[in-house]
PABA-84575 format. One record per residue (C-alpha): residue in one letter; x, y, z. Coordinates in pm, whole numbers, plus 50000, padded with zeros to 5 digits. Example, Ala and Ser with C-alpha at 12.3 -4.5 7.8 and 13.67 -1.06 7.14 Angstrom:
BEGIN
A512304955050780 S513674989450714 
This chain:
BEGIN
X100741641152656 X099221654952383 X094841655852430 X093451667152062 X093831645651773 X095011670351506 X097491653651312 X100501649651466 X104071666051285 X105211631651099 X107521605751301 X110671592051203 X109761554251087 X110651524951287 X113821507051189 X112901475651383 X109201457351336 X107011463251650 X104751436751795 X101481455951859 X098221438552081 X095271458151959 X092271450952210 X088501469152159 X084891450852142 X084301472951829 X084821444451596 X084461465451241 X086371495451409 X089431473851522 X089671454251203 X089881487451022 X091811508751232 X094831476451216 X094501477050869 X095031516050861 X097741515751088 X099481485150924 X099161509950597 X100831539450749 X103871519650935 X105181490650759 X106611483151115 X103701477951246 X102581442151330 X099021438451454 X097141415951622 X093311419651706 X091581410352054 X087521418352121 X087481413052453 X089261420952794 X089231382252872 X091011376752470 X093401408152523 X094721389952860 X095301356152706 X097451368052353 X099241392152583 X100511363752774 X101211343452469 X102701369752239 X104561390752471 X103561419552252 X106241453652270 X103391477652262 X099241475352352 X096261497352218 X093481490552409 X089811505952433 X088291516352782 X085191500052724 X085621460552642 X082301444952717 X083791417652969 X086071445953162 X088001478653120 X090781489152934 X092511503453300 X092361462953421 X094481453353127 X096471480653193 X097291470953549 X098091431853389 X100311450753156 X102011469753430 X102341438253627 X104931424553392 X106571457253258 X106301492053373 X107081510253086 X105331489752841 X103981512652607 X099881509452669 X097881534552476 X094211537452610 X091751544652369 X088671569752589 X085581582952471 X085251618052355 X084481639652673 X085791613452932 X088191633553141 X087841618053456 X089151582453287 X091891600153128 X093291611553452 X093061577853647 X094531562053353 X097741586853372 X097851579653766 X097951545153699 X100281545153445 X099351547153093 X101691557052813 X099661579252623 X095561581652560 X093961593352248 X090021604752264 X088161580951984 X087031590051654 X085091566951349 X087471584651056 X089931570150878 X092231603550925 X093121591051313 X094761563351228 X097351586751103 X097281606451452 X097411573051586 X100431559551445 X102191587251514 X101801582651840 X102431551551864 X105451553251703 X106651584851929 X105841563752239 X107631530152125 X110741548752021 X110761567252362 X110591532752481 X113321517152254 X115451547152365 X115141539452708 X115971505552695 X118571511052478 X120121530152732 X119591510553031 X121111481652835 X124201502952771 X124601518053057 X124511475253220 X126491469152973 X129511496253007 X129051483253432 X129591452053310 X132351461953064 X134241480353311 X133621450253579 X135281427553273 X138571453353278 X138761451653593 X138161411753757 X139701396453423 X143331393253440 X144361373853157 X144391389952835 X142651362652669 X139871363152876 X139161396852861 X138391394352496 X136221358252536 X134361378752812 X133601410152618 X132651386552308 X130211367952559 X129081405652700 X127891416652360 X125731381552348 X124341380952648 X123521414552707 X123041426252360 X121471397652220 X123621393351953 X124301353051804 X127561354151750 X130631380151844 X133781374751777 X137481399151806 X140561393151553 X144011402351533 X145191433051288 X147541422551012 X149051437850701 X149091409250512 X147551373150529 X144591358950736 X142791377350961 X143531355151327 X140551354751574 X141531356551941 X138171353352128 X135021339251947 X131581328552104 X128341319551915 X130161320251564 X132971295851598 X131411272351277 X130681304051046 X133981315651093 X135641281451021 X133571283050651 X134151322950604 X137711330750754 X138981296550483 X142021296850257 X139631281350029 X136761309050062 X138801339049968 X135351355849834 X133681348150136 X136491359750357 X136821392550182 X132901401250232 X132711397450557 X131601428950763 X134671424051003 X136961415950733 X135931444050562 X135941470750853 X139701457150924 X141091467450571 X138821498950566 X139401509350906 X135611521750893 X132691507851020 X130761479850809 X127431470750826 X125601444850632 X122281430450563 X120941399750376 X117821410350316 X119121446150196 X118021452549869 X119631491349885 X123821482749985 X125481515249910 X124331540650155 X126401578950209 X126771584450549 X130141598250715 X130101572551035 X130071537050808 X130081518150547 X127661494150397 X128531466250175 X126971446549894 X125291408549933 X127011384349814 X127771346449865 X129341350650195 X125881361450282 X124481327650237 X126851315350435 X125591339650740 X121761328450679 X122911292650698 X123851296551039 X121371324851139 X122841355251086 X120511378050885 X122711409750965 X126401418151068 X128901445551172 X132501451051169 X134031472451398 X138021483951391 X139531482951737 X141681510551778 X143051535352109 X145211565452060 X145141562651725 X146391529851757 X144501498951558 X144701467851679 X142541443451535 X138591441851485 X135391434651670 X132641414551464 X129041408051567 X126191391151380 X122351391351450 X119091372151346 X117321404051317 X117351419150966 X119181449051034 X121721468951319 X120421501651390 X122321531651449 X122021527751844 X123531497751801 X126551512051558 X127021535851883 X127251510052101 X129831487651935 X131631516951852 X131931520152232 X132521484952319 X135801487852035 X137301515352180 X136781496452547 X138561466852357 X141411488852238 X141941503252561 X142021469852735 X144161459152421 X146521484752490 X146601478252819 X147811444552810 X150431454252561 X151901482452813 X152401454253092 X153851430952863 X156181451952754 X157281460953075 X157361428353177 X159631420052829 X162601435452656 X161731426952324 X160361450452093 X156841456151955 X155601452151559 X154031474051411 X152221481451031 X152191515250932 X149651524550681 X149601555250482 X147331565050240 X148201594550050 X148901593749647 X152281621749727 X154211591849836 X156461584649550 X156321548849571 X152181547049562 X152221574549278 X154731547849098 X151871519149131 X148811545649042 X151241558348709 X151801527348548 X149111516548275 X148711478448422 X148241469348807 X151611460948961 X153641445849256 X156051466449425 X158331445549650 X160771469049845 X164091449849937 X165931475150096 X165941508950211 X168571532650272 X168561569050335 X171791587550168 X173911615950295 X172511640150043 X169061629350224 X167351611149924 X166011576950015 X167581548449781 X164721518149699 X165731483949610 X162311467649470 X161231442249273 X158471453849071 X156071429648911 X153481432848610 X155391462548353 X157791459748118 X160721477548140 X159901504547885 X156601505348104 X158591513248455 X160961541748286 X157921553248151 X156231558848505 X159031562048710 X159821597748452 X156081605748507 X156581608748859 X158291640049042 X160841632049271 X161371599749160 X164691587848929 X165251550648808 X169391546448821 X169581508248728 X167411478548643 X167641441948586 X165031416948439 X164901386448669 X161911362448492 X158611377848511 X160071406548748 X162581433248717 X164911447748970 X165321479349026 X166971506849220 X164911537749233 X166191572649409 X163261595049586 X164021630049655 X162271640050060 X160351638650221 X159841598650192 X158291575450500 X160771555650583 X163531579850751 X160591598850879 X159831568951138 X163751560351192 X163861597651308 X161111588351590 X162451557351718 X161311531151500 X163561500351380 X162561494950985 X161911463450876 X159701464050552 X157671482450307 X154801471150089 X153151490949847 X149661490349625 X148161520849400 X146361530749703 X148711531849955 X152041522650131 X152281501850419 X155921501550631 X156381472050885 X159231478251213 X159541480151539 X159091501351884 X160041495052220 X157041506052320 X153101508052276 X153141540352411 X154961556352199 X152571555151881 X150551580451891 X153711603151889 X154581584451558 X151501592051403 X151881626451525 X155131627651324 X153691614051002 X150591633450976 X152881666750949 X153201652350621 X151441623350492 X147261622950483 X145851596750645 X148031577550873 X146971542251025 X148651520951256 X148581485751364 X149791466851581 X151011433051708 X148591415751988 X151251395052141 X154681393452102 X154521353752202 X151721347051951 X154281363951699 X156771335751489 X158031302251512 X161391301951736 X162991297951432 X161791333851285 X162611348051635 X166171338351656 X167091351251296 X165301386051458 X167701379651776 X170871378151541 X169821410851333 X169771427851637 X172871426951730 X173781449451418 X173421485651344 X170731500751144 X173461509350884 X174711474450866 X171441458350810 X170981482550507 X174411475550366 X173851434950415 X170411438950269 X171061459649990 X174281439749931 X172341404849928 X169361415549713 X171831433949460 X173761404049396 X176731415249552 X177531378449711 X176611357649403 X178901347649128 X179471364148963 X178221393749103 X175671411949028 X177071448349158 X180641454249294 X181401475549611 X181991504549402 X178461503049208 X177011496549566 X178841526149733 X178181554049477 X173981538849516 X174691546949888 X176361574649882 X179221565750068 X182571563250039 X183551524749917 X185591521450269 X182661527450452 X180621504350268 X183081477650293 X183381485350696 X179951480150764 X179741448550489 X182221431450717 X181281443151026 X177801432151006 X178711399050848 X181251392751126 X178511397051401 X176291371751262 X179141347051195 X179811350151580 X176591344451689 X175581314151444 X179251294151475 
């Protein structure tokens, strides 16, 4: 503790207001030293007792987080309060105002307790000494129960993992954690997708704002919200409705501008909110939102949910690991890559208007370039050759205008995505593609294998994310899952020839390409072709007659 009262090296303001009970019989001095104090810490919140017998009574009503209190209070002593004070909380912070000289109070006040004590002076210049203290002993005390309530809350976190068997509940029970022990209103964790709604799978506290915000009809709304947002970002999001300031640099998160959605929040009590992405092993798998009355989340708290995601993740992955020992079907996964050297997202940035690629089918060729069938949506055709020549690496061999969109088969030179995850196990499905990155959809046998994936890609792409699927029974209608079961059955090499086949209107009449314009796109000899053609139409003609 720190005895003279030279001015103090400035303190890091408060990011959360502080409750303060200020208690001396010095009437004038008290009223002026609160308004002083309340002048250099807009934190502060002061209220003003003049007696022992007053000081007792608003501490009981107000619960106040910190107390300033003068030895000498007419009715009693400052140390009396102190031992009421201690009575409820031990580490209250209690600063005890003594007179100049008064040594021998000093030390009984440290025996008994006290948080700091500051000799008193009639000049305006303490209050600045003052409020520095005050402020270093309420963040120690912030600091320390900020700890204690994460280090109850990682117990009880790990008690969750470990006593909660159903996957389900593990993610209404860490939702519940974060309320009860964190004191936020409303938590809530959602599933990871590529494309379409965001699905919540646990939700406590927040069940009503999510019904108006996560709303077909509220896509505004929807896209503002701090989980949303953190989901599609992969970064933390924070956001405030009473923030004034919503763009702030800082390499840990994000901070988004108010809007409408915003309303919505205040409506049902949520001043503040926080996204969180839930990933493990570089594995995402959905997102953890919170929302709080108080006007802002402070960094401990970022810290903390940061924590509690990865705890998610790892229970997440968990789950997904025994299911898939427990089931022979595969696992979905999104693939997100965000790097402007992919020839497909350099297409989208080249072209002068924003377009829709739609890739159809995919097929790598023997002289290792990687044939595209896509519908592309939003150019022209003059537009597309015009791009597709601006990019390197990247030819246009045929195109055909079907109403608003054309058709197109586009040859990339390597490396290109798609055979690099076919080389490392994965089952392609589909890609998707904006000016700011590509997203590829298949298959893995298992969880575990991931991180190797990612592994695979960075080698050569910046900025690989993954997602993927919760729950293979939450997945499709049975429907969906038995046209899955019947593409099984075929080789990668005969879904590519089917699909490219279909979507190039070789089975329409007439037909759009013959086997020999299909075959030279391929690469292949037209025997081949026509091999695989049959043999993959044959095994789905067994299993569906």
């Amino acid at each position: 503790m720190n005895e003279d009262n030279t001015v103090d090296e400035a303190t890091k303001a408060l990011e959360q207001p502080v409750d303060i009970l200020l208690v001396d019989d010095d009437e004038q001095w008290a009223r002026v030293t609160a308004r002083l104090l309340e002048t250099a810490e807009p934190a502060f919140d002061i209220t003003v007792a003049n007696s022992y017998t007053d000081g007792k009574r608003l501490f009981e009503k107000r619960d106040p987080e910190c107390v300033l209190c003068d030895y000498q209070l007419g009715d009693d002593t400052g140390l009396t309060l102190l031992e009421d004070v201690r009575g409820v909380d031990a580490n209250r912070p209690f600063l005890l105002i003594t007179g100049r000289g008064d040594e021998v109070v000093a030390s009984e006040a440290i025996g008994r307790g006290v948080s700091d004590y500051l000799p008193k002076d009639h000049d305006d210049e303490q209050a600045t000494v003052l409020a520095n203290r005050l402020r270093t002993i309420i963040s120690s005390y912030r600091a320390n129960q900020q700890l204690h309530r994460e280090r109850s809350g990682k117990a009880a976190a790990v008690e969750v993992l470990t006593a909660t068997a159903n996957a389900s509940d593990v993610l209404e029970e860490f939702c519940r954690l974060l309320i009860e022990e964190h004191g936020y209103a409303g938590a809530w964790i959602g599933t990871a997708t590529a494309s379409g709604p965001v699905v919540p799978r646990a939700a406590v506290g927040c069940d009503e704002y999510l019904t108006s915000v996560i709303s077909e009809h509220n896509p505004e709304s929807r896209s503002r919200d701090p989980a949303i947002a953190a989901l599609r970002s992969g970064e933390l999001v924070v956001t405030s409705a009473t923030d004034s300031n919503p763009t702030e640099n800082s390499s840990d998160y994000q901070r988004i501008a108010p809007s409408d959605y915003q309303r919505i929040g205040l409506e049902h009590g949520f001043n503040s909110g926080a996204g969180v992405p839930i990933r493990y092993d570089a594995v995402q798998f959905g997102v953890l939102g919170v929302y709080t009355p108080e006007s802002n989340i402070t960094s401990q708290d970022r810290s903390l949910l940061q924590e509690f995601a990865e705890l998610i993740g790892y229970a997440r992955q968990r789950d997904e690991w025994k299911q898939s020992l427990l089931s022979s079907r595969s696992v979905s996964i999104d693939v997100t890559i965000t790097d402007e050297d992919v020839h497909l997202v350099q297409l989208a940035r080249t072209t002068t208007a924003p377009v829709e690629i739609t890739v159809l089918s995919v097929v790598e060729r023997t002289d290792r370039q990687t044939l595209y069938l896509a519908r592309v949506e939003g150019v022209s055709p003059d537009e597309l050759e015009s791009a597709v020549g601006s990019c390197d690496g990247l030819d246009l061999l045929e195109w055909t205008r079907e109403s608003n969109t054309i058709r197109c088969d586009l040859l990339a030179s390597p490396p290109t995505p798609e055979p690099s995850l076919t080389e490392v196990g994965v089952r392609y499905d589909s890609t998707s593609v904006s000016a700011e990155q590509i997203t590829l959809s298949g298959r893995v046998p298992k969880p575990g294998s991931v991180p190797s994936i990612v592994d695979s890609l960075e080698e050569t792409y910046d900025d690989v994310t993954v997602s993927i699927a919760w729950s293979r029974t939450e997945s499709a209608p049975q429907s969906l899952g038995s046209a899955a079961d019947v593409l099984e059955t075929l080789t990668d090499r005969q879904q590519e020839v089917l699909r490219h086949a279909f979507y190039d209107g070789y089975f329409e009449i007439p037909r759009g390409s013959s086997a020999t314009e299909l075959s030279d796109r391929l690469d292949i000899a037209r025997a081949t072709f026509t091999q695989h053609l049959r043999a993959g139409q044959r095994k789905i003609f067994e299993q569906l007659l």
